[in-house]
C-alpha positions as CSV (number, residue, x, y, z in Angstrom):
1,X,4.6,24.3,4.8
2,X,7.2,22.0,2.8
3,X,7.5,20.7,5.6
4,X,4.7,19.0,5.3
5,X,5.6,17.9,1.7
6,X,6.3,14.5,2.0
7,X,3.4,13.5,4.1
8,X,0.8,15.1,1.8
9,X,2.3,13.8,-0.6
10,X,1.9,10.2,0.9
11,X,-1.8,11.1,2.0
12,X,-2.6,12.1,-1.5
13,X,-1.3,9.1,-3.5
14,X,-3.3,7.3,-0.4
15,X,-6.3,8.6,-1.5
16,X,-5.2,8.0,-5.4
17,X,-4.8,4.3,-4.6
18,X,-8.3,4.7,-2.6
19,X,-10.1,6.0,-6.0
20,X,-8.6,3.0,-8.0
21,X,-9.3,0.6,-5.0
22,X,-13.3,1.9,-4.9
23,X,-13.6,2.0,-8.9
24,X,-12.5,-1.9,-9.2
25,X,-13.7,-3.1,-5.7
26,X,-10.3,-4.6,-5.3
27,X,-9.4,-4.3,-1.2
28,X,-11.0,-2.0,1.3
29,X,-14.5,-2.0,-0.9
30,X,-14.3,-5.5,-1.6
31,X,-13.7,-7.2,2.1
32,X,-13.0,-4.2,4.4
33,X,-12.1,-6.3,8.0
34,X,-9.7,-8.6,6.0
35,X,-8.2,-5.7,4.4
36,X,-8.2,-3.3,7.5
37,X,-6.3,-6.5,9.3
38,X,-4.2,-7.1,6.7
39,X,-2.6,-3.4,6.5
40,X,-2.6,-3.8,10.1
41,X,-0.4,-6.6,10.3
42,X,2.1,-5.9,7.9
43,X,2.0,-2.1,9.4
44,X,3.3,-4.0,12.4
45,X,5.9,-6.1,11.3
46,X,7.3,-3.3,9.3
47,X,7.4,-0.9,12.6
48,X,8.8,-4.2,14.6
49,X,11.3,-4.1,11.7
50,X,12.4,-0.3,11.7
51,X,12.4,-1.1,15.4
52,X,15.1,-3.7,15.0
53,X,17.1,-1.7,12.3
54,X,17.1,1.7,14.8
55,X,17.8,-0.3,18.1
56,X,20.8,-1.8,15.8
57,X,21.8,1.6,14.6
58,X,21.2,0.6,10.9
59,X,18.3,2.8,10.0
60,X,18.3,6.6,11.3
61,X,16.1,10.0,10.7
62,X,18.4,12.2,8.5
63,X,17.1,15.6,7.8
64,X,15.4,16.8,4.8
65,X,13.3,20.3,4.2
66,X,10.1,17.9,3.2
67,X,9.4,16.4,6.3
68,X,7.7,17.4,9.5
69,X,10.4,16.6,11.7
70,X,7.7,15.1,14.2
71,X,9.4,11.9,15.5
72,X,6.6,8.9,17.3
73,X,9.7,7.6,18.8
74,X,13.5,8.3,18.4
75,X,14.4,7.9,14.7
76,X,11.1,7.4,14.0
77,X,9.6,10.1,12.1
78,X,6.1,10.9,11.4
79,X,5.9,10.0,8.2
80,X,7.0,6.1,8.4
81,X,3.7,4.6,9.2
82,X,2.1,6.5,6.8
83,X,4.4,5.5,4.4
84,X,4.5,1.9,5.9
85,X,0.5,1.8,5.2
86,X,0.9,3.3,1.8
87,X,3.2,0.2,0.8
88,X,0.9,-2.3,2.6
89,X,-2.0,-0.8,0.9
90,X,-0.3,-0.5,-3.2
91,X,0.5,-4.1,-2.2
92,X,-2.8,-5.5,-1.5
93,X,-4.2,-3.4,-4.6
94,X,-1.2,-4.8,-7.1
95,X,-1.8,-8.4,-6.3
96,X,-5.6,-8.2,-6.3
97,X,-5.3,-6.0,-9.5
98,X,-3.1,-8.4,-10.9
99,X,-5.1,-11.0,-9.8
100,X,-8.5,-9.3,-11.5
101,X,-6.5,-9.3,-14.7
102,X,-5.6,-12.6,-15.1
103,X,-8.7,-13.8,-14.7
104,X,-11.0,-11.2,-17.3
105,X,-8.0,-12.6,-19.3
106,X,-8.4,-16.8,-18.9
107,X,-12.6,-15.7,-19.1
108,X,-11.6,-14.6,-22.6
109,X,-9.5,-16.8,-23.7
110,X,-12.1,-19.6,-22.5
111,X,-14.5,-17.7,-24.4
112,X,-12.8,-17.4,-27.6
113,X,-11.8,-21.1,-27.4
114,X,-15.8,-22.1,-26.7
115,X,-16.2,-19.8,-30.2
116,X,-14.0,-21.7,-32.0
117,X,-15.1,-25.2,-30.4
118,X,-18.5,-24.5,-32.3
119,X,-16.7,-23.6,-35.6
């Protein structure tokens, strides 16, 4: 079962971001197809990228008890394009978080300056 570690792990902190993602409408429950494409994509380049760094011999499996030792492709485990998603995804949910932020806070700075327009 530890094995498996690593990948329920990712699947869990997946599901995390999820909660946080469906509480503040931020990605996936805010504009699903552009969100679905954009994980998509960058899923993609990132596996077009591992691609390049294993055909050049820079990135390679290594071994560790956590993992499931499942490889897609050689020196490809399992795990990557979960883990690629799971960056993609905490991404998309830090900008647009960020994003949410900074505008509740130039809403209330707008509003306090109105309030003291009128003073």
């Amino acid at each position: 079962m530890t094995g498996f570690a690593y990948l329920a792990a990712l699947v869990v902190v997946i599901g995390c971001m999820a909660l946080i993602d469906a509480r503040w409408r931020l990605v996936f429950w805010r504009a699903p197809l552009a969100a679905g494409a954009t994980i998509a994509i960058g899923l993609v380049f990132f596996l077009l990228w591992d691609a390049a760094g294993i055909v050049s011999g820079v990135f390679f499996r290594g071994t560790s008890a956590i993992v499931t030792g499942i490889e897609l492709a050689p020196e490809l485990p399992l795990e990557e394009p979960v883990f690629l998603a799971f960056l993609c995804y905490l991404t998309l949910v830090l900008v647009l978080g960020a994003e949410r932020i900074l505008e509740a806070r130039e809403r209330r700075s707008a509003h306090a300056a109105g309030r003291e327009d009128r003073s």
